[in-house]
C-alpha positions as CSV (number, residue, x, y, z in Angstrom):
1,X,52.7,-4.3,102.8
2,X,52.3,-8.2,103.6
3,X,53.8,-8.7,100.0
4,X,56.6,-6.4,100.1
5,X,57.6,-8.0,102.9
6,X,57.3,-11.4,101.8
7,X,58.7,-10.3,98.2
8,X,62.3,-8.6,100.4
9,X,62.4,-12.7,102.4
10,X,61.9,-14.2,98.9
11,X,64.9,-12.0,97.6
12,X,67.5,-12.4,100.4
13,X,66.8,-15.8,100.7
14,X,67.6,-15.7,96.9
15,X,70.7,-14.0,97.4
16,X,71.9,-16.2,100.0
17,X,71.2,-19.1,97.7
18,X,73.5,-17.8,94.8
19,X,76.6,-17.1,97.0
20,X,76.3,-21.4,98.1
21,X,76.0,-22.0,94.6
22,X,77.6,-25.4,95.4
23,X,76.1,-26.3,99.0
24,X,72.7,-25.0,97.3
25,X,73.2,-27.9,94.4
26,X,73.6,-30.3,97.2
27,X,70.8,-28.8,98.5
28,X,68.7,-29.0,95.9
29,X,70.0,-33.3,94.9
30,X,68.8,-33.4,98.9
31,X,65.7,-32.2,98.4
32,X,65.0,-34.3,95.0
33,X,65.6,-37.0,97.0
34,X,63.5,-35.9,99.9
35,X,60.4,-35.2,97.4
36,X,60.8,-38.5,95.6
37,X,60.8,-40.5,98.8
38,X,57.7,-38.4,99.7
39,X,55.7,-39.6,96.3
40,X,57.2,-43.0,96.8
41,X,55.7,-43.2,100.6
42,X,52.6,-41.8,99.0
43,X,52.5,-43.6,95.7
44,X,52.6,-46.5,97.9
45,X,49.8,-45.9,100.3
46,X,48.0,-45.6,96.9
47,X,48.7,-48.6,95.4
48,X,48.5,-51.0,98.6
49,X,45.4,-49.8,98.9
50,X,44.0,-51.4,95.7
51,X,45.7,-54.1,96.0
52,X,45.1,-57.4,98.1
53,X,48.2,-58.2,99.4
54,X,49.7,-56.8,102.4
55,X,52.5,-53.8,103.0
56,X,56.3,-55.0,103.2
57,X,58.8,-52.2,103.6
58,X,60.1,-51.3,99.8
59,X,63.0,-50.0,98.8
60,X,62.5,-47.8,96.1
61,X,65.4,-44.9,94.4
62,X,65.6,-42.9,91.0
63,X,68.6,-43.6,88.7
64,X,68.9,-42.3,85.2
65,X,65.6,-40.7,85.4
66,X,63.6,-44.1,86.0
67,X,62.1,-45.6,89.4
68,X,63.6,-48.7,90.4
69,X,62.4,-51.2,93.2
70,X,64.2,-53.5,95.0
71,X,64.1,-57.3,94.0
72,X,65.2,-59.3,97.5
73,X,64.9,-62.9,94.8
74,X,67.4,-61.2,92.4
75,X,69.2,-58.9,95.2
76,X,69.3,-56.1,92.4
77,X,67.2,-52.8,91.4
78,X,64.8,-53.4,88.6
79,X,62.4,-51.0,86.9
80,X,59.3,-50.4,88.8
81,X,56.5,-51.6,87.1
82,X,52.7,-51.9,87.7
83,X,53.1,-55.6,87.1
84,X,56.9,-55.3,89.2
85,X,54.6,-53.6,92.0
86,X,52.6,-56.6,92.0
87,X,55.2,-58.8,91.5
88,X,57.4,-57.9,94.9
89,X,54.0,-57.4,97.2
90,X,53.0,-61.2,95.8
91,X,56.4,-62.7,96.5
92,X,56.6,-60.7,99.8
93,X,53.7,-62.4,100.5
94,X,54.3,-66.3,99.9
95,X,57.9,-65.6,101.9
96,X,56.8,-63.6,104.7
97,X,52.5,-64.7,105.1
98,X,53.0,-68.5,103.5
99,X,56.2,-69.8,104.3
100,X,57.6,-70.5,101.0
101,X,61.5,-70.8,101.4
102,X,62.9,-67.5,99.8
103,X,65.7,-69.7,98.0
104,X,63.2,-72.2,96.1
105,X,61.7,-68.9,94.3
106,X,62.9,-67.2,90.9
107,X,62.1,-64.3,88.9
108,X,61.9,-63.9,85.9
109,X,63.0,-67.5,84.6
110,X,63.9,-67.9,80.6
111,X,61.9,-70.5,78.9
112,X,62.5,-71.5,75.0
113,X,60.4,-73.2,72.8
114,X,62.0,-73.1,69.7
115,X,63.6,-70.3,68.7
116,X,61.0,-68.4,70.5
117,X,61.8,-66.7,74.2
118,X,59.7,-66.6,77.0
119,X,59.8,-65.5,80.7
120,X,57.8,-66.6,83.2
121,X,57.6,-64.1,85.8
122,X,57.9,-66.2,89.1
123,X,58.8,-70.2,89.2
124,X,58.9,-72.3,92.9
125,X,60.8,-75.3,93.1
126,X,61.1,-78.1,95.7
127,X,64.0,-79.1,97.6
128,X,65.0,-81.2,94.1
129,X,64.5,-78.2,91.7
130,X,61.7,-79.8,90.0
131,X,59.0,-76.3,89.4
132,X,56.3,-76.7,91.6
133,X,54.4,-73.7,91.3
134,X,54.3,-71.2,88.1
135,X,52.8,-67.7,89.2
136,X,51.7,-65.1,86.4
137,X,51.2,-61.6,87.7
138,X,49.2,-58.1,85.3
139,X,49.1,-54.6,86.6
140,X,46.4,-54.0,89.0
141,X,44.5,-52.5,86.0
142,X,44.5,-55.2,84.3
143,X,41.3,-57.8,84.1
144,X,42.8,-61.4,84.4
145,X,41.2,-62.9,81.3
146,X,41.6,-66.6,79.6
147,X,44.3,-65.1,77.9
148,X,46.3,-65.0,80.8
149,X,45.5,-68.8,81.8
150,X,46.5,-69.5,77.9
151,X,49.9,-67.6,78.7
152,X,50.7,-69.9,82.2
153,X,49.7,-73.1,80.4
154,X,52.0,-72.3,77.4
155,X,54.7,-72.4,80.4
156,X,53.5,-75.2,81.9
157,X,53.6,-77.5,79.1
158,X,57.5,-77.3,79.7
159,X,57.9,-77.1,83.4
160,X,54.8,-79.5,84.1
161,X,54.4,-77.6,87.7
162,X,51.4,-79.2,90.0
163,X,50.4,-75.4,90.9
164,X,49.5,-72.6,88.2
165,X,48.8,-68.8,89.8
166,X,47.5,-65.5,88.4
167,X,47.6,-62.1,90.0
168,X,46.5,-58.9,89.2
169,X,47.4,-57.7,93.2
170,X,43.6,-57.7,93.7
171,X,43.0,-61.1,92.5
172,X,44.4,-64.3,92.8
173,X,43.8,-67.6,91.4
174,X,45.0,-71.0,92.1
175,X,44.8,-74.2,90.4
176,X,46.3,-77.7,91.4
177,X,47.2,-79.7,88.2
178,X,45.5,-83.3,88.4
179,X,47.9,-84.8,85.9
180,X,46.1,-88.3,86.4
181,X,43.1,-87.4,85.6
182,X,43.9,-84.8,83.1
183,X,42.4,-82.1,84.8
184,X,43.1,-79.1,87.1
185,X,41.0,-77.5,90.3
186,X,40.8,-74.1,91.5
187,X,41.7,-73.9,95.1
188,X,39.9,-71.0,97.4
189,X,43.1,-69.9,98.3
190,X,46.8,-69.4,97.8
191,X,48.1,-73.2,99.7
192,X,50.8,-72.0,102.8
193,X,54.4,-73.5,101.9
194,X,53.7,-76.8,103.7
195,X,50.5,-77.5,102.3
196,X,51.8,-78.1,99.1
C-alpha cells in the first residue's frame, strides 16, 4: 500500500512537472547549480583537509562543462586544477597570513630561453620589480622530488630571485639564495612579507 501510494505522489508530481516544462528547465539549471555548489563545499572540506594551508572563501562555477576557480592575482576564472587548488590556498596564504602585497605577486609568468617556453607558476617582486621570490607548486599527490628543485633553478638562472619555494599544499620548502657564497639555505619556514 506504502508503494502505491508513494508510486500515485511520484506520478502527479511527474505530471505537474511536464505542464512547467519551461519553469521545470529553470528548475532543473537551479538545481545543477545547487548540487554543484554542494560538491564544491564538499570537495573543499576534502581537499583543505589534506592540505597545509588554511581555508580562504573560493569562488568556484561550471562553464562549458569544466570547474573553474577564481584567480584574485589575474581577476579571471581559470581551470581548477589540483596544482590551481594549491596554487590559490598558497597565494591566499602569503596575502592574507604573511603580508605579501597582493600587487607585487604574478601568476603564471612567461619565461623564454631560446625558443623554448616556460611558465613559472607564481613570481614576487619588490617595490622595483626585480623577482624576489620564485614559488613552484604540484598537486597534493604529488611527492616534491629534485626534479622539482631542477625545474625552479632552471627559472632562476633568468630571474636570479634571493627566495626559491616548492609546494605540494602539504609541504613547503624554502631556500634563501646566498649568491656570495654560491650557495643556498633552507629556511624552517615560509619568511612573513617584511622579513624578506
Amino acid at each position: 500500500m506504502i508503494y502505491f501510494r508513494l508510486f500515485i505522489l511520484i506520478s502527479i508530481y511527474g505530471a505537474k512537472i511536464q505542464k512547467k516544462s519551461e519553469k521545470s528547465k529553470n528548475a532543473r539549471k537551479k538545481q545543477s547549480n545547487k548540487l554543484i555548489s554542494i560538491f564544491f563545499r564538499t570537495f573543499a572540506r576534502m581537499t583543505e583537509q589534506q592540505l597545509n594551508l588554511p581555508a580562504y572563501d573560493t569562488r568556484v562555477k561550471e562553464q562549458d562543462g569544466r570547474f573553474m576557480i577564481f584567480d584574485f592575482l589575474r581577476r579571471k576564472y581559470v581551470a581548477l586544477t589540483p596544482e590551481e587548488w594549491v596554487r590559490q590556498h598558497f597565494v591566499h596564504y602569503l596575502v592574507e597570513q604573511k603580508g605579501y602585497p597582493k600587487g607585487l605577486l604574478a601568476n603564471e609568468l612567461e619565461l623564454r630561453i631560446g625558443e623554448k617556453r616556460l611558465r613559472c607558476d607564481t613570481v614576487l617582486y619588490d617595490k622595483e620589480l626585480k623577482p624576489r621570490m620564485i614559488i613552484e607548486y604540484k598537486a597534493p599527490h604529488i611527492q616534491l622530488q629534485q626534479k622539482t628543485f631542477d625545474q625552479i633553478s632552471v627559472y632562476n638562472l633568468l630571474l636570479h630571485a634571493d627566495y626559491l619555494v616548492v609546494s605540494n599544499g602539504r609541504q613547503h620548502y624554502c631556500c634563501q639564495m646566498v649568491y656570495e657564497q654560491h650557495t643556498y639555505r633552507f629556511l624552517t619556514d615560509i619568511p612573513d612579507y617584511a622579513m624578506l
